[in-house]
C-alpha positions in Angstrom: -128.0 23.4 -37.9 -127.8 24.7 -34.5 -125.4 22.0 -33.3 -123.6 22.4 -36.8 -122.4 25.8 -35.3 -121.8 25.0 -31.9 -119.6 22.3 -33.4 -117.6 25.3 -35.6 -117.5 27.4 -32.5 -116.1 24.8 -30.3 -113.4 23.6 -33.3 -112.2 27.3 -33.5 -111.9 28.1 -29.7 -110.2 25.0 -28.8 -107.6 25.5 -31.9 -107.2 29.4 -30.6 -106.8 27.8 -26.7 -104.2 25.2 -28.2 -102.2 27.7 -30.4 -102.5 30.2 -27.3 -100.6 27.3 -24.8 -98.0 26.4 -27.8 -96.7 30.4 -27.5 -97.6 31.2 -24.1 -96.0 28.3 -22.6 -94.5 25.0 -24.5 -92.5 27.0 -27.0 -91.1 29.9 -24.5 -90.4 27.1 -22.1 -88.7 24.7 -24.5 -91.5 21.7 -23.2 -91.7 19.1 -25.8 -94.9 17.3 -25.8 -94.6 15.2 -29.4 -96.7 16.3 -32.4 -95.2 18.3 -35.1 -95.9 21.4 -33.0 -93.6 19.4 -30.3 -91.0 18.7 -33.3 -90.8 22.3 -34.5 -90.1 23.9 -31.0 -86.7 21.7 -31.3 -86.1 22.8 -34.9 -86.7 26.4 -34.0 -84.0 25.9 -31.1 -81.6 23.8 -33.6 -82.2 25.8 -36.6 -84.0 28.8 -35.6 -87.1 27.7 -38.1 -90.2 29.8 -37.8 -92.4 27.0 -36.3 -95.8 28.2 -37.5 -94.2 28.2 -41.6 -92.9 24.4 -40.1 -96.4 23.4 -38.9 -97.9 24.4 -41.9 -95.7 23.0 -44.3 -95.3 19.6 -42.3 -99.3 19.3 -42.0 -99.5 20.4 -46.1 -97.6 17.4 -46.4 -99.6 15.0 -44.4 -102.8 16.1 -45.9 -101.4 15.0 -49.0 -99.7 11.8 -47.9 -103.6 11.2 -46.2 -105.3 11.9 -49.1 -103.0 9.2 -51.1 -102.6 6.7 -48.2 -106.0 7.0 -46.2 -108.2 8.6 -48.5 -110.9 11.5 -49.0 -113.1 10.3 -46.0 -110.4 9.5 -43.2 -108.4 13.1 -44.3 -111.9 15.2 -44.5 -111.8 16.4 -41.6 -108.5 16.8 -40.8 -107.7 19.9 -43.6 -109.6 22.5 -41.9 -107.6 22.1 -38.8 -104.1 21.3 -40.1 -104.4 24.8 -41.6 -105.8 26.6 -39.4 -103.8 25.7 -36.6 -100.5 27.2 -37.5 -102.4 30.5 -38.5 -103.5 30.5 -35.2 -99.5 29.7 -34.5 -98.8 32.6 -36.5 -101.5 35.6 -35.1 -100.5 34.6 -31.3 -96.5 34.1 -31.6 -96.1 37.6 -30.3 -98.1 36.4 -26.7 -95.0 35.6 -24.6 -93.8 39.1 -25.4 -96.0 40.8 -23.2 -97.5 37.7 -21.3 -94.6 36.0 -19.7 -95.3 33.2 -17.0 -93.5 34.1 -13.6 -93.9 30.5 -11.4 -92.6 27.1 -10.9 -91.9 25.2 -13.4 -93.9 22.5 -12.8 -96.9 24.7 -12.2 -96.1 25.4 -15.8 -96.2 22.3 -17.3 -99.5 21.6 -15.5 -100.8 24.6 -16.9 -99.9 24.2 -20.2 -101.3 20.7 -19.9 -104.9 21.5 -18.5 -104.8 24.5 -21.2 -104.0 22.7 -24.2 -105.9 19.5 -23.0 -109.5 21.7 -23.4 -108.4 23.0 -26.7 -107.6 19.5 -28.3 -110.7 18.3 -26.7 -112.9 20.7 -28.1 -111.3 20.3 -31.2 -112.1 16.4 -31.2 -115.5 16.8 -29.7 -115.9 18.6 -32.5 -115.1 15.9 -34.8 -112.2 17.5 -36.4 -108.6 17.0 -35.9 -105.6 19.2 -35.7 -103.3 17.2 -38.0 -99.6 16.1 -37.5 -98.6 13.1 -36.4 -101.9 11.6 -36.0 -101.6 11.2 -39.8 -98.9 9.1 -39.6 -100.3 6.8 -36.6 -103.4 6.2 -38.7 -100.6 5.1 -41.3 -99.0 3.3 -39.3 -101.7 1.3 -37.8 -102.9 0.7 -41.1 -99.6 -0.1 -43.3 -98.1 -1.7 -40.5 -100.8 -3.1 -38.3 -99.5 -1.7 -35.5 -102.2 -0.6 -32.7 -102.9 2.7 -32.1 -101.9 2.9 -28.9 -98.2 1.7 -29.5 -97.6 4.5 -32.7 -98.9 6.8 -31.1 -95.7 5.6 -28.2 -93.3 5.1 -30.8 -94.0 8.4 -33.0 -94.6 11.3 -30.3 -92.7 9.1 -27.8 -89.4 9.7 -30.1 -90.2 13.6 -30.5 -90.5 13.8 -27.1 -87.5 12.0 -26.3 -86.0 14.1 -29.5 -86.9 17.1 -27.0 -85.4 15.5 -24.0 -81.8 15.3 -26.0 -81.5 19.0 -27.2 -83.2 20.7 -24.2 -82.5 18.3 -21.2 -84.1 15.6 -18.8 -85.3 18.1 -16.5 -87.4 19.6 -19.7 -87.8 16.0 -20.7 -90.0 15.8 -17.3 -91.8 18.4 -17.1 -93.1 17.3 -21.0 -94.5 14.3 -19.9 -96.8 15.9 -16.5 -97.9 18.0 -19.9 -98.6 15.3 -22.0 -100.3 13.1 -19.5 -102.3 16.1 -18.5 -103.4 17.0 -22.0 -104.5 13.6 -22.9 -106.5 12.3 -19.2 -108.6 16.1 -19.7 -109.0 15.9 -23.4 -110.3 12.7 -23.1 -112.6 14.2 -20.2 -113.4 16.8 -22.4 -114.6 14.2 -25.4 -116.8 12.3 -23.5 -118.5 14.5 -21.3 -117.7 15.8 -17.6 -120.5 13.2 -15.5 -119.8 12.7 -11.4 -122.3 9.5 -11.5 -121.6 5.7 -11.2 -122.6 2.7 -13.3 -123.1 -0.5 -11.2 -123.2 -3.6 -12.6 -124.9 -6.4 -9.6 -125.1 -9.7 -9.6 -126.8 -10.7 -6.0 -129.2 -13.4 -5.6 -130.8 -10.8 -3.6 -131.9 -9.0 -6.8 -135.1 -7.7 -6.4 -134.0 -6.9 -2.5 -131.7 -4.6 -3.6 -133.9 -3.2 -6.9 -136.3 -2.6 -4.0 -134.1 -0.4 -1.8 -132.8 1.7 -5.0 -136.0 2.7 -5.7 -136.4 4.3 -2.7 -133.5 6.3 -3.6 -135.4 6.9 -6.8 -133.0 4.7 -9.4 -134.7 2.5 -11.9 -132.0 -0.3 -12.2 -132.1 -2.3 -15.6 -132.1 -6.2 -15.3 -130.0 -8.3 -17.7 -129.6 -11.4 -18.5 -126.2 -12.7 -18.2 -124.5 -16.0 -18.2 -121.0 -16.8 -16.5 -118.2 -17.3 -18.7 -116.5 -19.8 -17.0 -119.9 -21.7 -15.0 -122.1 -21.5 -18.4 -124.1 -20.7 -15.3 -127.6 -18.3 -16.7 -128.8 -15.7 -14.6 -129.6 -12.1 -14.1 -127.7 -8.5 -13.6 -128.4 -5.1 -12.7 -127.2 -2.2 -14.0 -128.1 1.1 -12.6 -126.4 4.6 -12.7 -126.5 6.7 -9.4 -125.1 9.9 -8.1 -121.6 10.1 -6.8 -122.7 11.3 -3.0 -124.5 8.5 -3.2 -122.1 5.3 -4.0 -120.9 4.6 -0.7 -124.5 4.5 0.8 -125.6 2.3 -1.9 -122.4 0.0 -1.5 -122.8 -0.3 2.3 -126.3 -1.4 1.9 -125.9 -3.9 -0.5 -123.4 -5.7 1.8 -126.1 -5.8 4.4 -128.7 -7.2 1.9 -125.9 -9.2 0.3 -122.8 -9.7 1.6 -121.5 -11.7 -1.3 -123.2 -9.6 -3.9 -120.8 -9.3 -6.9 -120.1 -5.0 -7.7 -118.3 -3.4 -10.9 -118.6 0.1 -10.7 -117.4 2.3 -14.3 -117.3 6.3 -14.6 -121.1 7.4 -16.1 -119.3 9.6 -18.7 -122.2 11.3 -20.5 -125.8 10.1 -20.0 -129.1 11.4 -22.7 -132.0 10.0 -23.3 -131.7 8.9 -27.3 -135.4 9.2 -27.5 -134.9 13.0 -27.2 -131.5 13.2 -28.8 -132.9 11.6 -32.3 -136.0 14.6 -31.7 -133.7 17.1 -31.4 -131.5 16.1 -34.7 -134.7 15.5 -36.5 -135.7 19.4 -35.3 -132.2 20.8 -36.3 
């Protein structure tokens, strides 16, 4: 129950952090960062629409097309946030009135990218979604079998270029250090902020080097693996360290191995499940 409401606090803030950089900065600043939010900043420009009646009315209309395309379980949990987004739209459209951003432009975009990357990942480390467009790339992976990855190119990668069209190259830019911002940090913000290192060793030193972590005080795990190409069986470790201490454990297994085989991977979030299953059982 505990970690029900956390999740509910989290969802709210980072929709109110999201809507706060759409009026404080994209929309004032004409930055076009694809989404239906990125589509009604050009309509309001165009057309003078009032983009949070857009947003709503465009994400009203995905719900729908969701429910009928994807179903009740894949559109679940994007309703509360396809609504409650534009509100959010609506209650802060006034903040550029009396908070008006005085700086470089590209200082801008990166704000508006680190500020509306921690409200979308909030929002999906919540497991909810805000809507728009990610309606239509689960369509059209679906419908169309067309990886995520390349509709999500194709659909926001038209708005933003829509953007780039009506309000210049130079905006065009300065969209896109936004947009990479927003998704490198919400994806950061999803799995979990975590400085240490996964190494994966194969050495036929093994146990040499399973000896000298331990007197850093790392239990490494040995697997079996066998070589893809060789067929050849024989045994890995894997072991997550500290950060400070990568280059101390890297320089030593060259002297204990200097043809030891290293992959090294980000540690993104680390629990022990033992005490992750308690604590769900508890709540």
């Amino acid at each position: 129950m505990k970690k029900k409401g956390m999740d509910y606090f989290n969802f709210l803030l980072g929709l109110i952090i999201t809507a706060l950089s759409f009026n404080a900065i994209f929309s004032p600043n004409d930055l076009v960062t694809g989404g239906v939010s990125g589509l009604a900043i050009i309509l309001k420009n165009v057309f003078s629409l009032n983009e949070s009646l857009f947003i709503l009315i465009m994400n009203l209309f995905l719900i729908l097309l969701s429910f009928i395309c994807l179903g009740k379980e894949k559109t679940k949990n994007t309703i509360l946030g396809s609504i409650l987004f534009p509100v959010f739209v609506y209650l802060t459209q006034d903040i550029s009135s009396w908070f008006h951003l005085e700086m470089d432009p590209i200082l801008i975009a990166v704000l508006g990218g680190m500020a509306s990357g921690l409200g979308y990942g909030l929002v999906f480390r919540s497991n909810f979604t805000t809507g728009g467009t990610d309606i239509l790339n689960q369509m059209t992976e679906k419908y169309f079998k067309i990886p995520m990855s390349k509709s999500i190119l194709y659909i926001d990668g038209s708005i933003v270029l829509a953007g780039g069209f009506v309000f210049g190259i130079t905006k065009m830019m300065y969209s896109l250090i936004s947009l990479s911002l927003i998704s490198i940090i919400s994806n950061r913000i999803q799995l979990g902020i975590n400085h240490n290192r996964v190494l994966y060793i194969t050495s036929k030193k093994q146990n040499q080097i399973k000896d000298f972590l331990q007197t850093l005080g790392y239990d490494a795990t040995i697997m079996n693996r066998i070589g893809g190409y060789t067929k050849e069986k024989g045994m890995m470790l894997m072991v997550s360290i500290s950060q400070k201490d990568y280059y101390l454990v890297r320089n030593a297994m060259k002297e204990i191995d200097e043809n030891a085989f290293l992959v090294v991977t980000n540690a993104y979030e680390q629990k022990n499940a033992n005490v992750q299953i308690r604590k769900s059982i508890k709540e």
